[in-house]
PDB file of the backbone (N, CA, C, O) and the ligand in Angstrom, with CONECT records:
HET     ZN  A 101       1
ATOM      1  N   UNK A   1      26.314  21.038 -13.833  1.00  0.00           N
ATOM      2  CA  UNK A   1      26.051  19.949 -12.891  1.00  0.00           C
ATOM      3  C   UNK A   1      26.607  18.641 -13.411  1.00  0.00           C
ATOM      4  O   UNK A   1      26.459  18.170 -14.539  1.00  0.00           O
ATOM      5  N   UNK A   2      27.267  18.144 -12.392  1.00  0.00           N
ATOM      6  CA  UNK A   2      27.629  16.646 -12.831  1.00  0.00           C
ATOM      7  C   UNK A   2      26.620  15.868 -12.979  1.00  0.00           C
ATOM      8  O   UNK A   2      25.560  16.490 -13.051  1.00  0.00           O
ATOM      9  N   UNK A   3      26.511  14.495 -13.070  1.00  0.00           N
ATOM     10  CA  UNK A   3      25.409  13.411 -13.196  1.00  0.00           C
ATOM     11  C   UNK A   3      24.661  13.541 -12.258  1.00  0.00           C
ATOM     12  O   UNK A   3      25.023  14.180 -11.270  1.00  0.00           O
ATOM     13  N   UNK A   4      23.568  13.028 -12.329  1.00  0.00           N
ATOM     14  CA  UNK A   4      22.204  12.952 -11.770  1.00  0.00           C
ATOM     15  C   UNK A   4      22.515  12.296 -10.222  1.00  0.00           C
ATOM     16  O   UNK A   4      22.047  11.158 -10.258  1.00  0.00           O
ATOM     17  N   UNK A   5      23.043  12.521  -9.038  1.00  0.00           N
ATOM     18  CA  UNK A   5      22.510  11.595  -8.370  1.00  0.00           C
ATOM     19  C   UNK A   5      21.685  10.658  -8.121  1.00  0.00           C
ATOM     20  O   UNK A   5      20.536  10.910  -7.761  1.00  0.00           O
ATOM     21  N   UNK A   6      22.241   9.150  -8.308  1.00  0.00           N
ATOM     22  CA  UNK A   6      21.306   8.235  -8.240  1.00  0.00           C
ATOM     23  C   UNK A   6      20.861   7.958  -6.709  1.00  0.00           C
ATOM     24  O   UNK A   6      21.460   7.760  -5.652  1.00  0.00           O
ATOM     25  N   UNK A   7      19.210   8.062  -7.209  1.00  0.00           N
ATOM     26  CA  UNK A   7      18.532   8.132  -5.547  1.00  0.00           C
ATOM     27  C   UNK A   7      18.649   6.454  -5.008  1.00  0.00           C
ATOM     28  O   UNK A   7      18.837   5.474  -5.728  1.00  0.00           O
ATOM     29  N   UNK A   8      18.486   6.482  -3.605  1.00  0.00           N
ATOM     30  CA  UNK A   8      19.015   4.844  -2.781  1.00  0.00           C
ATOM     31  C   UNK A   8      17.389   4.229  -3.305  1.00  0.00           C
ATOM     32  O   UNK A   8      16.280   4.752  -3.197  1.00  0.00           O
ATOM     33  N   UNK A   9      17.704   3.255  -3.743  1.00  0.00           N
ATOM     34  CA  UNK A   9      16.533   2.152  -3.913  1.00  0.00           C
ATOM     35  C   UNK A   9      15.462   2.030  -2.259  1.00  0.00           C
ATOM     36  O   UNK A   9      16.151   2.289  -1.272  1.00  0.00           O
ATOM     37  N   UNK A  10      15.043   1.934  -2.168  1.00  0.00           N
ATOM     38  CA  UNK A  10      14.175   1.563  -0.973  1.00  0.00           C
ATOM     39  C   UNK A  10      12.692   0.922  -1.204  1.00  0.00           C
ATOM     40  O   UNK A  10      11.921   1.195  -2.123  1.00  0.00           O
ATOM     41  N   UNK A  11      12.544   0.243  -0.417  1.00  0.00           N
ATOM     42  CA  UNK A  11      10.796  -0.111  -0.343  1.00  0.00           C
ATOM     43  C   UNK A  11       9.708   0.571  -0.497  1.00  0.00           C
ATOM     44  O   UNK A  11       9.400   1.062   0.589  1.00  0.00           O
ATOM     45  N   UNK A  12       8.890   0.874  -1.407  1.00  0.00           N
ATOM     46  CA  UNK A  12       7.397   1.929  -1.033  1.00  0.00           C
ATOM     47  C   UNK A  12       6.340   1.235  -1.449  1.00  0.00           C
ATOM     48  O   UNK A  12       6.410   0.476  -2.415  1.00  0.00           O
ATOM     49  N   UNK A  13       5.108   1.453  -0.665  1.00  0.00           N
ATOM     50  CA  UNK A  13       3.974   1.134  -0.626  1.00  0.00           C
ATOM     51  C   UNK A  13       3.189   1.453  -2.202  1.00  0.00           C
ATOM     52  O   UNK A  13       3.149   2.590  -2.671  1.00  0.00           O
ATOM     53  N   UNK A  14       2.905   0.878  -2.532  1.00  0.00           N
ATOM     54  CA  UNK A  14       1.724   1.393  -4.060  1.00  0.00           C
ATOM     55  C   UNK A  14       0.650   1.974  -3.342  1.00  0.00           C
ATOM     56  O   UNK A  14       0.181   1.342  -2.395  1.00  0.00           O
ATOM     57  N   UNK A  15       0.135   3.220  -3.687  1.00  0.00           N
ATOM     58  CA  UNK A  15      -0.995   3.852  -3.529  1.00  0.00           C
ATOM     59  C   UNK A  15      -2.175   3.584  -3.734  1.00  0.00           C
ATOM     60  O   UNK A  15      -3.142   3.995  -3.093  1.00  0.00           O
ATOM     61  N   UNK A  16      -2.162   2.575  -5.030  1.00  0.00           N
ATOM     62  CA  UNK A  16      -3.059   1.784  -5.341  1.00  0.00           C
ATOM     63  C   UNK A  16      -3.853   0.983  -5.111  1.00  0.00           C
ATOM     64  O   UNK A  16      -5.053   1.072  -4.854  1.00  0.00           O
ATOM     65  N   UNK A  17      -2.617  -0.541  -5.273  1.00  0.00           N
ATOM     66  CA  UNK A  17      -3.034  -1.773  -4.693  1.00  0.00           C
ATOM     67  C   UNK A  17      -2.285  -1.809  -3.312  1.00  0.00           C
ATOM     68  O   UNK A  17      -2.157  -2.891  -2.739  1.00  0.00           O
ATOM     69  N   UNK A  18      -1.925  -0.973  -2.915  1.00  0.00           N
ATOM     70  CA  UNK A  18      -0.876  -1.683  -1.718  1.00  0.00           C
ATOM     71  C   UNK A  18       0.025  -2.602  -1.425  1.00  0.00           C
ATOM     72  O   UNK A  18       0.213  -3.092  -0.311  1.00  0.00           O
ATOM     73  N   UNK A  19       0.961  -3.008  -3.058  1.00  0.00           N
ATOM     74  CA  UNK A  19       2.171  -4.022  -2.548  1.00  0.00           C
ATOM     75  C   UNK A  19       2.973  -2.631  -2.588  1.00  0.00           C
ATOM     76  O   UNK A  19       2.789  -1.469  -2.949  1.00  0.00           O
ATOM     77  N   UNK A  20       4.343  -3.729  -1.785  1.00  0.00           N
ATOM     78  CA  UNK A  20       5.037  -2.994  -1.640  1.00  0.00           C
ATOM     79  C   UNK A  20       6.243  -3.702  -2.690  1.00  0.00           C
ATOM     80  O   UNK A  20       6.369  -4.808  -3.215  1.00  0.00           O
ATOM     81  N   UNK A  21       7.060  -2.394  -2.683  1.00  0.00           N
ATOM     82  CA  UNK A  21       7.943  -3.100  -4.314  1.00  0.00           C
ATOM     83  C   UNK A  21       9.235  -1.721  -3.719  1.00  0.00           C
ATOM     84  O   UNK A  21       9.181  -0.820  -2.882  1.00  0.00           O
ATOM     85  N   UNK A  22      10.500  -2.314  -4.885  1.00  0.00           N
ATOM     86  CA  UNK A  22      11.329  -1.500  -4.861  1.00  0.00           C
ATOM     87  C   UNK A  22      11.671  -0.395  -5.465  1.00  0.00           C
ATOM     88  O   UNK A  22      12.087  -0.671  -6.590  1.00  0.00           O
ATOM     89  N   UNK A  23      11.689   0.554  -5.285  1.00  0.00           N
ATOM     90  CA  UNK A  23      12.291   1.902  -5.863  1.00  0.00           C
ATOM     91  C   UNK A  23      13.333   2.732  -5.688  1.00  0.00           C
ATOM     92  O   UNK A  23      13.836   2.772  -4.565  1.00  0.00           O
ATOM     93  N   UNK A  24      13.862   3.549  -6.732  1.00  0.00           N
ATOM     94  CA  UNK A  24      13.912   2.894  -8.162  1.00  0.00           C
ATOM     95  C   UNK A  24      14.481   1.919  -8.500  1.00  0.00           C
ATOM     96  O   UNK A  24      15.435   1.349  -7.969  1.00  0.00           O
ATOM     97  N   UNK A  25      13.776   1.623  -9.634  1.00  0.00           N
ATOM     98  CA  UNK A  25      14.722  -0.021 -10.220  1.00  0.00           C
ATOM     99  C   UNK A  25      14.722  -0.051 -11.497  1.00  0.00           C
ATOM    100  O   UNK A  25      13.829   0.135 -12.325  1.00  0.00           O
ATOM    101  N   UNK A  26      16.019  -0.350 -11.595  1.00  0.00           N
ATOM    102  CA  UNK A  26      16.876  -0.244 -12.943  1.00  0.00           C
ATOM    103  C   UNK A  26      15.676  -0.882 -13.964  1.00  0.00           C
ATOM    104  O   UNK A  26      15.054  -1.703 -13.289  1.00  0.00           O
ATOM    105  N   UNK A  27      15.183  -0.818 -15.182  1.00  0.00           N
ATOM    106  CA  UNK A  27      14.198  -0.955 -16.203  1.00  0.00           C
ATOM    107  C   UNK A  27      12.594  -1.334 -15.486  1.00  0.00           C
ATOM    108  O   UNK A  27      11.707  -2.084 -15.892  1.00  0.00           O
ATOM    109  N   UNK A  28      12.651  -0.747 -14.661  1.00  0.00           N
ATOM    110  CA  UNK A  28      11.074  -0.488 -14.032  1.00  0.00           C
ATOM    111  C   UNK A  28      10.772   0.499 -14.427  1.00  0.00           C
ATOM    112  O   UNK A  28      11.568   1.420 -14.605  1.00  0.00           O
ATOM    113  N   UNK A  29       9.332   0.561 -14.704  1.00  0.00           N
ATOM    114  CA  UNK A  29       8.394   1.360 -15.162  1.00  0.00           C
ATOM    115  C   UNK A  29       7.719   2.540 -14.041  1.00  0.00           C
ATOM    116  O   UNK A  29       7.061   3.567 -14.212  1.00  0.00           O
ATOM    117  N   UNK A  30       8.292   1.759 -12.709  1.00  0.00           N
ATOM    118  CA  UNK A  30       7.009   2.149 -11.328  1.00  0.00           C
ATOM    119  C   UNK A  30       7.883   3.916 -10.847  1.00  0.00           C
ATOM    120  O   UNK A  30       8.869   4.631 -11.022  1.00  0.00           O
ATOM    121  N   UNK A  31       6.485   3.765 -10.114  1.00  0.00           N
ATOM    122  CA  UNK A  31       6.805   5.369  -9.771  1.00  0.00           C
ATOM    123  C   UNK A  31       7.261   5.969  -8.642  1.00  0.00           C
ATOM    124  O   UNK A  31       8.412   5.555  -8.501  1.00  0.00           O
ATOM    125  N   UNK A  32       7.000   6.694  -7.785  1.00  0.00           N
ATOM    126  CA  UNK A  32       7.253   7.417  -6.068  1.00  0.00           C
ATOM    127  C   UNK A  32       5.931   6.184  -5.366  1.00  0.00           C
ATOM    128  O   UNK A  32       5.925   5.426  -4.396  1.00  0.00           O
ATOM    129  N   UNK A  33       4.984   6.497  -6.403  1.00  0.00           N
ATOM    130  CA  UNK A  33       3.307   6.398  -5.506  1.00  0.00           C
ATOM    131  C   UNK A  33       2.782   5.092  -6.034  1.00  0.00           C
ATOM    132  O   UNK A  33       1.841   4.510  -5.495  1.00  0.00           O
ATOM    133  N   UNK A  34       3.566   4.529  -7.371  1.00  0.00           N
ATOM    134  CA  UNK A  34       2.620   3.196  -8.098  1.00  0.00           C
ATOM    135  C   UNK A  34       3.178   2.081  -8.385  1.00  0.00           C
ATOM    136  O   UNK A  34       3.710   2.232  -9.484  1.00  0.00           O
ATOM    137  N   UNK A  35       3.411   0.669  -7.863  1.00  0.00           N
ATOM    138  CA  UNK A  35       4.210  -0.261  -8.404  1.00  0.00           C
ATOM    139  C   UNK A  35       4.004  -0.152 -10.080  1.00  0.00           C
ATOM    140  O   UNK A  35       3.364   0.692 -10.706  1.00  0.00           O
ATOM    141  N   UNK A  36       4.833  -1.394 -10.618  1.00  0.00           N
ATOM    142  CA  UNK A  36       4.740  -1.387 -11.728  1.00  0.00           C
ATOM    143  C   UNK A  36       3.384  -1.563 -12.413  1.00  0.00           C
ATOM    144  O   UNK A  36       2.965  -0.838 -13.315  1.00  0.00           O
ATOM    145  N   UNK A  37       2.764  -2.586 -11.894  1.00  0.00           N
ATOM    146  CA  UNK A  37       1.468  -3.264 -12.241  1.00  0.00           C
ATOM    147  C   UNK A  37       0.267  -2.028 -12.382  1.00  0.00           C
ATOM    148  O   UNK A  37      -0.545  -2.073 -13.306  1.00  0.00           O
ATOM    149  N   UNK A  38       0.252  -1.030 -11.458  1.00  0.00           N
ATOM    150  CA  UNK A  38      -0.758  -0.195 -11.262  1.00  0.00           C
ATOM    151  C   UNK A  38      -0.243   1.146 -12.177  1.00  0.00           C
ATOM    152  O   UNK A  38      -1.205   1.844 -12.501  1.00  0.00           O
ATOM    153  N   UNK A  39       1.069   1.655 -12.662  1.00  0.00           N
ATOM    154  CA  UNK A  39       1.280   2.474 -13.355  1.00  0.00           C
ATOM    155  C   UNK A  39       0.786   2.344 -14.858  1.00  0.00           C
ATOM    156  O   UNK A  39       0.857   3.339 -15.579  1.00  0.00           O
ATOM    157  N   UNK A  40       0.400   1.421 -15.239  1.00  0.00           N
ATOM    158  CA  UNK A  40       0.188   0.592 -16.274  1.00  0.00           C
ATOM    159  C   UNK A  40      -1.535   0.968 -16.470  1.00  0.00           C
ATOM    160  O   UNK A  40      -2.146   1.105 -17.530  1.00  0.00           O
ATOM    161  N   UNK A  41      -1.986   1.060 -15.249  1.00  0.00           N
ATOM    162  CA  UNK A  41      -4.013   1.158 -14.994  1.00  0.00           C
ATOM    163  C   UNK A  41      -4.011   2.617 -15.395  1.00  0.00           C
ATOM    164  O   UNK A  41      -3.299   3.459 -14.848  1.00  0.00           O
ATOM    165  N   UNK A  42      -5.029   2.915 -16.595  1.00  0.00           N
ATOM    166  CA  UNK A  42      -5.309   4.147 -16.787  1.00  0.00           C
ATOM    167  C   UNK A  42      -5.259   5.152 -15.393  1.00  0.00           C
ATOM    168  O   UNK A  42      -5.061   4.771 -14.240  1.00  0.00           O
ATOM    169  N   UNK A  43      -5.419   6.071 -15.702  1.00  0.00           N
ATOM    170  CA  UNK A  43      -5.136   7.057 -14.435  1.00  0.00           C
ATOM    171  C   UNK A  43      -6.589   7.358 -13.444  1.00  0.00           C
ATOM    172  O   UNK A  43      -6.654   7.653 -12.251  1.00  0.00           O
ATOM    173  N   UNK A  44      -7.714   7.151 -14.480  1.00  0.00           N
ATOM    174  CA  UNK A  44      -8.881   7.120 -13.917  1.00  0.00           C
ATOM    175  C   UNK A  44      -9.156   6.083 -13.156  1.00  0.00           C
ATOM    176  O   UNK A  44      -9.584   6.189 -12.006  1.00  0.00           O
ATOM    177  N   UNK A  45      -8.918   4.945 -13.777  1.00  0.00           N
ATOM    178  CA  UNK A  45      -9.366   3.401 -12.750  1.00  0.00           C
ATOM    179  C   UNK A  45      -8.348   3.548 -11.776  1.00  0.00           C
ATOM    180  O   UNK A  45      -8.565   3.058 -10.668  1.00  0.00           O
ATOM    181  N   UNK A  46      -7.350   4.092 -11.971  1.00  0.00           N
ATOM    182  CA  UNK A  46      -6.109   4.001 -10.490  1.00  0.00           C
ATOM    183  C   UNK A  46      -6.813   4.648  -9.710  1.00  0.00           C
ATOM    184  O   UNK A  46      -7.409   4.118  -8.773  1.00  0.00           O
ATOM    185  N   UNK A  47      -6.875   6.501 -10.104  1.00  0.00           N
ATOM    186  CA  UNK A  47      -7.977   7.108  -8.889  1.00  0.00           C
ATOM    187  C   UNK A  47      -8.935   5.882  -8.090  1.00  0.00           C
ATOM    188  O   UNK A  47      -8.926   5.741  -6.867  1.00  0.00           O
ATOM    189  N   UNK A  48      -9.817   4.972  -9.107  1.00  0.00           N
ATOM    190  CA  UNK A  48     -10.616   4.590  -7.796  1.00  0.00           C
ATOM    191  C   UNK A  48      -9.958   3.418  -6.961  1.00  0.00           C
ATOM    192  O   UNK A  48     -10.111   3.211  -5.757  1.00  0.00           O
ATOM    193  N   UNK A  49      -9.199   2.702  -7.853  1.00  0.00           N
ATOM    194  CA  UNK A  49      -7.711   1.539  -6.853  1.00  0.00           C
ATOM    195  C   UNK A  49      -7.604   2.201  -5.666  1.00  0.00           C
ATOM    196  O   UNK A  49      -7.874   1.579  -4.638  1.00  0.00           O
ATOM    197  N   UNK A  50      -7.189   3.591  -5.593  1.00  0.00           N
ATOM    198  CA  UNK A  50      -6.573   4.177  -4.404  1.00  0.00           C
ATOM    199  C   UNK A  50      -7.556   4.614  -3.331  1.00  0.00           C
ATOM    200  O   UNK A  50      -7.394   4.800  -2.125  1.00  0.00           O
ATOM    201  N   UNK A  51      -8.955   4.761  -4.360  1.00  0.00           N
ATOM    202  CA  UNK A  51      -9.693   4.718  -3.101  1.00  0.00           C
ATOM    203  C   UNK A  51     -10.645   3.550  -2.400  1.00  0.00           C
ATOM    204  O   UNK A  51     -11.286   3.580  -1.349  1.00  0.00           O
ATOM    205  N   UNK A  52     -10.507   2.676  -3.240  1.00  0.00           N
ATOM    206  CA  UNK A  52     -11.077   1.419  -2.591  1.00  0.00           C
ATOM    207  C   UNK A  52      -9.760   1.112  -1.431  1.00  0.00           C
ATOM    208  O   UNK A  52      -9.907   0.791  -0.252  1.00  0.00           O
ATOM    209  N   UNK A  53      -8.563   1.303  -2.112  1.00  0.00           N
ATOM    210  CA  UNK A  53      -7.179   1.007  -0.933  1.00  0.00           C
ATOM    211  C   UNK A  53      -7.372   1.557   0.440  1.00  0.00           C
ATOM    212  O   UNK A  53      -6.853   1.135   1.474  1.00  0.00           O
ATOM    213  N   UNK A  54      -8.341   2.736   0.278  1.00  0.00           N
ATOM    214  CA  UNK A  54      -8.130   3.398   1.466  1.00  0.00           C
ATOM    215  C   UNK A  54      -9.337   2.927   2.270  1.00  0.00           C
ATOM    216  O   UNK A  54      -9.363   2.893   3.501  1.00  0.00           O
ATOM    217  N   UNK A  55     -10.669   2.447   1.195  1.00  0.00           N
ATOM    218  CA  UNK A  55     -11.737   1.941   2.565  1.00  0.00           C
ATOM    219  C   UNK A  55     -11.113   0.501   3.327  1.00  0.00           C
ATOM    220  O   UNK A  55     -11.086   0.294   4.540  1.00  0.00           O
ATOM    221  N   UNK A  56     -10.648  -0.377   2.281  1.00  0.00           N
ATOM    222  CA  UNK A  56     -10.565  -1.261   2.509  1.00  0.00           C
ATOM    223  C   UNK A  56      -9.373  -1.034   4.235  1.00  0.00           C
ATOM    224  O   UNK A  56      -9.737  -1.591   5.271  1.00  0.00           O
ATOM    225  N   UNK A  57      -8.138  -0.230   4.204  1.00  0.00           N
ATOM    226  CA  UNK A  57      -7.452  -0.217   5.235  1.00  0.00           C
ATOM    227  C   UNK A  57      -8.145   0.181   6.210  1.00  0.00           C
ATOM    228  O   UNK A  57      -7.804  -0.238   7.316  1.00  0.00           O
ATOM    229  N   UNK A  58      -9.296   1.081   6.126  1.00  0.00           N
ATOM    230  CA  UNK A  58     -10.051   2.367   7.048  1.00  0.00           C
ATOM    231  C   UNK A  58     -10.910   0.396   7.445  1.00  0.00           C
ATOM    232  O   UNK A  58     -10.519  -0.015   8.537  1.00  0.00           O
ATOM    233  N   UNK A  59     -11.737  -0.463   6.816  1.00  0.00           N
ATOM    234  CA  UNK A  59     -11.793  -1.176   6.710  1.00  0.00           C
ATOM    235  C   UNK A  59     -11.434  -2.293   8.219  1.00  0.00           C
ATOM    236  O   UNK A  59     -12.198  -2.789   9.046  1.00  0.00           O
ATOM    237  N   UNK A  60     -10.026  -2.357   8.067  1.00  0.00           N
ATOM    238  CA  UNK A  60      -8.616  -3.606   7.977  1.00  0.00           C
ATOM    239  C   UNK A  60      -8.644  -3.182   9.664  1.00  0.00           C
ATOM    240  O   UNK A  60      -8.383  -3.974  10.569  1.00  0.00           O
ATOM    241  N   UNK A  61      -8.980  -1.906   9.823  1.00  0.00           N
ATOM    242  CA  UNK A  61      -8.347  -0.283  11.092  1.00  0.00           C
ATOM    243  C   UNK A  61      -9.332  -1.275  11.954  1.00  0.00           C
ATOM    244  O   UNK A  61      -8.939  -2.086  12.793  1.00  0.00           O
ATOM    245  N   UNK A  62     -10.814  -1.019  11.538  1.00  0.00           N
ATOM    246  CA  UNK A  62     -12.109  -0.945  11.905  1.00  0.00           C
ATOM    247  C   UNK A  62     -12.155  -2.344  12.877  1.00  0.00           C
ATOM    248  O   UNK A  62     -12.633  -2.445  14.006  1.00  0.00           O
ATOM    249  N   UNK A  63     -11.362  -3.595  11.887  1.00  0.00           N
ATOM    250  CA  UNK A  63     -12.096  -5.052  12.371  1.00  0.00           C
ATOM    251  C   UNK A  63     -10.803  -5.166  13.406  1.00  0.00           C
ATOM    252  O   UNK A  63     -10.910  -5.906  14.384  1.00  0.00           O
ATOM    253  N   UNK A  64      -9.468  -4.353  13.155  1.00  0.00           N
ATOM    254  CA  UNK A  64      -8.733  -4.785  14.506  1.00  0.00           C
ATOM    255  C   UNK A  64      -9.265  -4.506  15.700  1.00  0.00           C
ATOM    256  O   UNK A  64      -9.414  -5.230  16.685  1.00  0.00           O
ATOM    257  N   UNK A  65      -9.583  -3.196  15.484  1.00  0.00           N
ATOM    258  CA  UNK A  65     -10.568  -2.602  16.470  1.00  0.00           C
ATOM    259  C   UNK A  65     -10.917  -3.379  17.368  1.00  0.00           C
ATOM    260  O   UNK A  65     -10.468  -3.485  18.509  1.00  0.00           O
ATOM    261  N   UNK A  66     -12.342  -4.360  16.478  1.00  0.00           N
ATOM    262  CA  UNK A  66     -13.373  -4.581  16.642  1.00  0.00           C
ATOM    263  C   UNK A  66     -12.670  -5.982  17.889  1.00  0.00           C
ATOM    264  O   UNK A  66     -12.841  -6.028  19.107  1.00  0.00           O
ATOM    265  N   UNK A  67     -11.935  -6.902  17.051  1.00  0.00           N
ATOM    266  CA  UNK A  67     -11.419  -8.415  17.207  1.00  0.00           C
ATOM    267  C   UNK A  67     -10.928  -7.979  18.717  1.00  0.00           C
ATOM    268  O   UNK A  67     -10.075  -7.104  18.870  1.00  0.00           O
ATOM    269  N   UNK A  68     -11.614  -8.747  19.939  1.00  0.00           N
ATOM    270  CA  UNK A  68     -11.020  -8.793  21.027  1.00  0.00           C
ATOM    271  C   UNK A  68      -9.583  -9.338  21.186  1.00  0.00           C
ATOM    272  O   UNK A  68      -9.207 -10.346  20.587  1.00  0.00           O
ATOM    273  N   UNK A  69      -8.712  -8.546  22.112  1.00  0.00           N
ATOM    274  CA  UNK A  69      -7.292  -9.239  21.893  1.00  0.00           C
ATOM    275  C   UNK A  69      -7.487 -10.405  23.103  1.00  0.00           C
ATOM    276  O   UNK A  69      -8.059 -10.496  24.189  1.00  0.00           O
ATOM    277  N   UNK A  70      -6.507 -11.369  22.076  1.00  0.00           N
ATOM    278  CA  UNK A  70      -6.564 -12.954  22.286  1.00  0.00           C
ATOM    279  C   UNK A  70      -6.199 -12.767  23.480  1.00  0.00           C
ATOM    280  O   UNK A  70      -6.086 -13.944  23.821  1.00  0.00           O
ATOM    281  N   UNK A  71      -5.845 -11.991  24.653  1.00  0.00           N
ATOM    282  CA  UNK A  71      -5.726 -12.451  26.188  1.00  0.00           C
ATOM    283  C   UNK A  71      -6.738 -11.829  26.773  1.00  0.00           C
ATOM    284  O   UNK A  71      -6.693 -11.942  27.998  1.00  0.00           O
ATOM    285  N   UNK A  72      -7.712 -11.162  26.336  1.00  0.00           N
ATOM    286  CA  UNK A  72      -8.707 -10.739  26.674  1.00  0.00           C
ATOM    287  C   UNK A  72      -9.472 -11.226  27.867  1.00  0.00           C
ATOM    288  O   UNK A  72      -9.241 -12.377  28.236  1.00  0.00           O
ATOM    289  N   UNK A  73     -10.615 -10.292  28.714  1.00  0.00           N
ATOM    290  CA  UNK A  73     -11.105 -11.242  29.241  1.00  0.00           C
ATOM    291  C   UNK A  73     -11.899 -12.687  28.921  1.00  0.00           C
ATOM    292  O   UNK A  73     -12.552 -12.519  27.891  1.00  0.00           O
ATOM    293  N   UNK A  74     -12.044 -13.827  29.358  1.00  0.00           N
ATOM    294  CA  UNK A  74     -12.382 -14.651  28.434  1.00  0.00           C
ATOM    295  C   UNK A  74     -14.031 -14.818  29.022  1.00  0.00           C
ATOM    296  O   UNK A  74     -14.576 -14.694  30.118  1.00  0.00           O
ATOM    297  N   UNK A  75     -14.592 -15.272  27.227  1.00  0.00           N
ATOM    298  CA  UNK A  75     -16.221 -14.960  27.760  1.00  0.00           C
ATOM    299  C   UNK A  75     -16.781 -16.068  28.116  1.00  0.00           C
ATOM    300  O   UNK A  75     -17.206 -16.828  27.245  1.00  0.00           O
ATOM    301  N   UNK A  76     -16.869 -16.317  29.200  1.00  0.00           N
ATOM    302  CA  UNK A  76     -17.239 -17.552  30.157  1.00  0.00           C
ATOM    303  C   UNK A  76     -19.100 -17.258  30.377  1.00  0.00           C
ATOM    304  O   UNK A  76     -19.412 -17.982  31.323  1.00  0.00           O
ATOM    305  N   UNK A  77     -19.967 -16.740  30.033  1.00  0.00           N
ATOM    306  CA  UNK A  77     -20.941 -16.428  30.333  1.00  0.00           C
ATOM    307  C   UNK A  77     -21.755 -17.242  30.675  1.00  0.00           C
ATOM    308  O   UNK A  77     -22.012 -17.896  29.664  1.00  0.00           O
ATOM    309  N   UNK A  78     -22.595 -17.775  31.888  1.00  0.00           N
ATOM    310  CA  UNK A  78     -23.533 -18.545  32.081  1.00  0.00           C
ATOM    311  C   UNK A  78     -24.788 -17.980  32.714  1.00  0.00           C
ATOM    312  O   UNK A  78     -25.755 -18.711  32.928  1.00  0.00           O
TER     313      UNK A  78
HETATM  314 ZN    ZN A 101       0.105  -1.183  -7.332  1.00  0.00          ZN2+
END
């Protein structure tokens, strides 16, 4: 086999904390699933990063939900 195909850089989400960062990148540490910052967090405290990430979006889901959209009917109540 010739050289490694180098894979296209692109944007991915951290599993973690949820920035988003570039991958791969030339002397980065980060992974498929972890920016740099969170590859760095033992593997145990990441497990729970990723799951606070996920109430917090389940969370984020919940209050769009919730938030009447701004053309809504408007609440005139008397
Ligand atoms: Zn991260």
């Amino acid at each position: 086999m010739a050289a490694k195909p180098q894979p296209v850089t692109r944007i991915r989400t951290c599993r973690a904390c949820g920035v988003r960062y570039e991958y791969p990148l030339r002397g980065e540490t980060s992974t498929r699933h972890h920016c740099p910052d969170c590859v760095a967090v033992p593997p145990p405290l990441r497990k729970v990063c990723e799951r606070l990430l996920l109430r917090v979006q389940k969370l984020e889901r919940e209050i769009a939900r919730l938030k009447p959209a701004p053309s809504a009917e408007k609440v005139s109540a008397s």
